[in-house]
N, C-alpha and C positions, 0 to 999 in steps of 0.2 A: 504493500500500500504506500504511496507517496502522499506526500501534507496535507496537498486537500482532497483527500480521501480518510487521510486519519482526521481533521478538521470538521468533517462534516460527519464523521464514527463518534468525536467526543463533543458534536451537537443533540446529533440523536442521544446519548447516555444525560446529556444536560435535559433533552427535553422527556426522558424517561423514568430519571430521577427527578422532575418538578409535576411528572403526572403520579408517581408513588407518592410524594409529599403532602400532596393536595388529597387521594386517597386516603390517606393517613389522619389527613385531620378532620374530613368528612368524618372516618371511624370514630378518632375522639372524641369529635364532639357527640357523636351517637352513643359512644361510651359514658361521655359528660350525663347527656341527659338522661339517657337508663340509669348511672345512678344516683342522679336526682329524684326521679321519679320514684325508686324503691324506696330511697330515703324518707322521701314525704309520706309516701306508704305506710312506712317503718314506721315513723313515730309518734302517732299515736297508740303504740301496740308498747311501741320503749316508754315511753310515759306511763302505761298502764304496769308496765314491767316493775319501774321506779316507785310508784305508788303501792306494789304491790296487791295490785289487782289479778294479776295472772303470775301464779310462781313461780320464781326464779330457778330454784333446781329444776324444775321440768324444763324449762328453757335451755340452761345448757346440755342439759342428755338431749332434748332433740337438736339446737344449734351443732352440738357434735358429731351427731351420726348425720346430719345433712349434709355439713362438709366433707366428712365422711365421703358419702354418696356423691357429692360433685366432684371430690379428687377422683374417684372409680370412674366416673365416665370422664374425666382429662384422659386419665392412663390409657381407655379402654379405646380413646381416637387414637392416641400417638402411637398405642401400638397397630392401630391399625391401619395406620401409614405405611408400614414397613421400611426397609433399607430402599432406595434409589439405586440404579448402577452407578457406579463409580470407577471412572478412567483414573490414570495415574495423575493423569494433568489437572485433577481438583485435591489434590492434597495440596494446601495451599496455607502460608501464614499470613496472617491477613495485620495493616499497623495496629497499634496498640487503642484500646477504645475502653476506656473505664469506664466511662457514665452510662454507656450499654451493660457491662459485663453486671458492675455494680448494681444495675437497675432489674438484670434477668435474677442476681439473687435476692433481693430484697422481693421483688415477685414470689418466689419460691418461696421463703419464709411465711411471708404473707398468707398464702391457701396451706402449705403443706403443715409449716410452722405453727399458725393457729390452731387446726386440725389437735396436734399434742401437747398442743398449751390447754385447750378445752378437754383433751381428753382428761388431761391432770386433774383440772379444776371440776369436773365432773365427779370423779371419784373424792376429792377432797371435801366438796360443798355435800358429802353426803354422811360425811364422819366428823364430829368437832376435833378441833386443832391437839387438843390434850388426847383423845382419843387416838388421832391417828398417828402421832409422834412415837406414842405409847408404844401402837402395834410396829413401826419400822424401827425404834430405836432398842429394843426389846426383842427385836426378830419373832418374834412372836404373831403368828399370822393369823391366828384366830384370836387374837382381841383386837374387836374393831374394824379389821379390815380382812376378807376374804383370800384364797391363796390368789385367785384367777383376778381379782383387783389388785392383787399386791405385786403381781406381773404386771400385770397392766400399766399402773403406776409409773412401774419403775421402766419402761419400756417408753412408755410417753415422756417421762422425763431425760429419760436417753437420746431419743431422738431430738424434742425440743430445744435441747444443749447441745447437740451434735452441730444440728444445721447452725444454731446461732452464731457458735464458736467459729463455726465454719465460714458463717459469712463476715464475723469483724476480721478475720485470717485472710479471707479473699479481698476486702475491701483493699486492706493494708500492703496485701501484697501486689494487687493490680496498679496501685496509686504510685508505690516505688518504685516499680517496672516502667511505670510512665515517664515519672522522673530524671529515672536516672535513664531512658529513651539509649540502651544499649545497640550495639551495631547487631547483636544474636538476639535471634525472634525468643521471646517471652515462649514455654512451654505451655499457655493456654491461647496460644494465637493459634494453634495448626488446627484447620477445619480435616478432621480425616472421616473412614466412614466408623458409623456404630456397630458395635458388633448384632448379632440376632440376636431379642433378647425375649422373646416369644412367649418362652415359657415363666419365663419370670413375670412376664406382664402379665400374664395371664393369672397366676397364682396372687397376684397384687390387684386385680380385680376382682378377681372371685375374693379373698378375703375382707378388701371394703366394701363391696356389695354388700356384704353382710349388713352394715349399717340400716339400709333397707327395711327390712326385718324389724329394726326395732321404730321407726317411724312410722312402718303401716300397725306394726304390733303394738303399741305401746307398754310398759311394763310399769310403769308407773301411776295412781290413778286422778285421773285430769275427767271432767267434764265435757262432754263433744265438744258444744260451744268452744271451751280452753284449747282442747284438743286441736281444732280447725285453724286457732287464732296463732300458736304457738309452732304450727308446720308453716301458717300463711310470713310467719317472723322470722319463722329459720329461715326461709329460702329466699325471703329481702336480701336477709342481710350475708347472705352466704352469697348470693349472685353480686353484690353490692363489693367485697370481696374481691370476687372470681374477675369484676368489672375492672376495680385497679388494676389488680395482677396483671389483665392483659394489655390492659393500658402501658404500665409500664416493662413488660417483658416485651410490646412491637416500638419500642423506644430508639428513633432511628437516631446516624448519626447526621446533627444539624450542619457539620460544615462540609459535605460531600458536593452539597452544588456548589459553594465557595472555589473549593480545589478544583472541581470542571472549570468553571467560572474565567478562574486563574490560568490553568491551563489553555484555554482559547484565548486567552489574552496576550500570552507568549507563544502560541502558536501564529496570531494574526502581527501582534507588534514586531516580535523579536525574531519570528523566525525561526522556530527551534529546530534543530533536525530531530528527522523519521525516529532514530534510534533512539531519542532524548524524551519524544514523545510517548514512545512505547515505553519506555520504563517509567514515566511518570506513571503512565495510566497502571500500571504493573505495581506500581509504588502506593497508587495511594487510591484506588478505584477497586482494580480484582484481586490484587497481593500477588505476592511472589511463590512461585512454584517452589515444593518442599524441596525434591527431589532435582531439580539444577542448581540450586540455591549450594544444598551440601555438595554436589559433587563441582563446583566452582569454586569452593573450600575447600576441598580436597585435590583440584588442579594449582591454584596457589600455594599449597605446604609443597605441592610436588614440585612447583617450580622455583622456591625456596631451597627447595633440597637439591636440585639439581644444578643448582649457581653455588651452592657451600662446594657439591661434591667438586666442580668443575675447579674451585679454589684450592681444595684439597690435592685433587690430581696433579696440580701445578706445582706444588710445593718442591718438588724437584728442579723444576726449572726456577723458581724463585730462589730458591740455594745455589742453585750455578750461576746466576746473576750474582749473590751475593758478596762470593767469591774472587768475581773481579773487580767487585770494590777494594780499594788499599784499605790494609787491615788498621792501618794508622787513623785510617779516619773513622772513628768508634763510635761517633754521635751518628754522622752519618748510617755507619751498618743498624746501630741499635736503632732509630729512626725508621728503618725501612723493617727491619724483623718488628718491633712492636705493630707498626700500621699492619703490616698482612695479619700479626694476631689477632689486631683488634677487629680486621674484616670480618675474619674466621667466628671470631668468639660473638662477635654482634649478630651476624646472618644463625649465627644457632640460637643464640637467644631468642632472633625473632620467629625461628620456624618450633622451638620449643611453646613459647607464647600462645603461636597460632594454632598448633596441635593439641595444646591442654585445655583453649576456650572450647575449639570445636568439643573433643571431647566431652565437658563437663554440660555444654549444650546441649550434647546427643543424647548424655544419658539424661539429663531430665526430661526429655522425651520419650524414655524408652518404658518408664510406667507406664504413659499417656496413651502411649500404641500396643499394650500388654496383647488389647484383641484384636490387633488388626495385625494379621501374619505376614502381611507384605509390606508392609513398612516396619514391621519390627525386625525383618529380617534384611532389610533396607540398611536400617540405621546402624545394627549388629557388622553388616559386612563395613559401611564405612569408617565404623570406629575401628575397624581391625585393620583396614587398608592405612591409617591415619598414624595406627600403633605402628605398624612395617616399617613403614616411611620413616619415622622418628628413630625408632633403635637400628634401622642399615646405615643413618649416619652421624648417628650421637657419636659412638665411640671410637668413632677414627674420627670428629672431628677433635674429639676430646685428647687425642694422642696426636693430632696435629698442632696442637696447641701448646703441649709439653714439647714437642720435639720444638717448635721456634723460640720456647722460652729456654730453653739448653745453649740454643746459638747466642745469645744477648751476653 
């Protein structure tokens, strides 16, 4: 493609990201008003809740199993989406974007998170506070609190503090990665594929279905009337929920037409060349392919090592040079033997440097891809090919090094 062909490629992507954009906020504001609308719904039922007109324990047993029931049917699309094919040219890191990442976890807290914050408080608001201390601090599971509640409990509050922890841990670590904007892709940038997860989904809906069961069932006893009033309030405010969540998990990124933007600006003022334009758009639109990305890492330590070895090779002819230097002039020879050492010992520094970043790169990517077999045997061969590289010329450079500080 020549300029004005890639110019009118990063017109169409400008006017394709201002037609998502504008879809976007048509959704939100349809999101805005849906949960507006429940809201208002809502609260006369929250008022009647506060006043204690409709009880509050029944509230949360059913506010919990409805969330329940709407994370089960979340689960029950995604899994049945299934995997996409995936070519090797979408394994892809994509730059760094916190305010996304940050915002798909705070979503996730949000639905999953409440779910075992209520389940707690379910189980709590049903035992007094001296009662239920009694029965955990005392291990003691039949005073007070049931064995199958005392699971429960303690699984809800597992989780609960799992994700939480989880997400001040991601905040902190997405915001430093941003920061300190490293030349090696962040290990939560690689878009790779998911593995089947089928049967686990599937066991994770059948189990909060369950919740079902106890909304159509109730086990607790409510008067119709209550009964009606207290499914018509779970499912406000559980969709009211469900409505941030997704709000903020299609949380685009704002300065994407900026960078088009800017882009055409440098393409119509400046000129840029073909090649400059494809890696912008590589740079900061689709990301950079995993898989040339490392093996252009791994051509650079090569051709590092291959300018040391070329030094090393020489090292005979730089001693026969040396030689016919007059031995009287000592500043002179030691001048010349330190500069080659210094050559020597700098180009290994800097091919040790670039083999250890890569490395520590790779592996923290090699959790990440645990189930995707083909990039994790990807990443396996080029740490080994990275390893090779490094020990065929560490230790002749290392004994080229001693042989010129002998000559001084």
């Amino acid at each position: 493609m020549n300029s004005k062909e890639l110019l009118n490629f990063v017109l169409s992507l400008r006017e394709r990201v201002t037609s998502k954009a504008h879809a976007n906020g048509v959704t939100a504001w349809a999101l805005g008003i849906a949960v507006l609308y429940l809201l208002s719904q809502a609260l006369p039922s929250v008022a009647k809740l506060k006043y204690s007109l409709i009880p509050l324990d029944a509230f949360i047993v059913f506010f919990t199993h409805t969330m329940g029931t709407l994370i089960a049917l979340n689960w029950l699309q995604l899994s049945l989406k299934g995997n996409s094919k995936f070519s090797r040219f979408d394994y892809r890191f994509l730059k760094r974007n916190p305010s996304r990442t940050i915002s798909a976890g705070i979503s996730f807290l949000l639905v999953e998170g409440v779910y075992f914050l209520f389940s707690m408080i379910t189980i709590i608001s049903s035992y007094s506070v001296k009662e239920l201390k009694h029965g955990i601090y005392s291990n003691n599971i039949n005073i007070g609190i049931s064995g199958f509640e005392y699971c429960l409990l303690f699984v809800s509050m597992l989780f609960f503090g799992f994700f939480f922890i989880v997400l001040i841990w991601f905040v902190f670590q997405i915001l430093s990665e941003y920061i300190e904007n490293d030349f090696y892709p962040s290990k939560h940038s690689l878009i790779k594929k998911t593995s089947n997860t089928l049967k686990f989904d599937s066991v994770i809906v059948i189990a909060l279905s369950a919740n079902v069961y106890y909304i159509l069932f109730p086990t607790i006893a409510v008067g119709i009337d209550e009964y009606k009033e207290l499914i018509l309030l779970s499912f406000q405010l559980g969709l009211i929920l469900c409505g941030i969540s997704s709000y903020l998990k299609n949380f685009s990124d704002s300065n994407t037409l900026d960078l088009l933007n800017k882009l055409e600006r440098d393409i119509v003022l400046h000129e840029i060349s073909e090649e400059e334009i494809k890696l912008r758009l590589q740079d900061e639109y689709y990301g950079n392919e995993f898989q040339s990305w490392v093996v252009e890492q791994i051509s650079n330590i090569r051709d590092i090592s291959t300018e040391l070895q070329s030094k090393i090779e020489n090292l005979e002819n730089f001693k026969y040079e040396l030689n016919l230097v007059n031995k009287e002039l000592r500043f002179e020879r030691q001048g010349r033997v330190e500069e080659y050492r210094k050559n020597i010992g700098t180009q290994l520094e800097k091919l040790m440097k670039k083999s250890t970043e890569l490395s520590l790169c790779l592996n923290e990517f090699l959790p990440v891809v645990k189930d995707d077999n083909y990039l994790n045997g990807f990443i396996n061969d080029k740490l080994s090919e990275s390893k090779t590289i490094l020990n065929s010329i560490q230790n002749k450079s290392k004994n080229a090094i001693l042989e010129l500080e002998q000559l001084i």
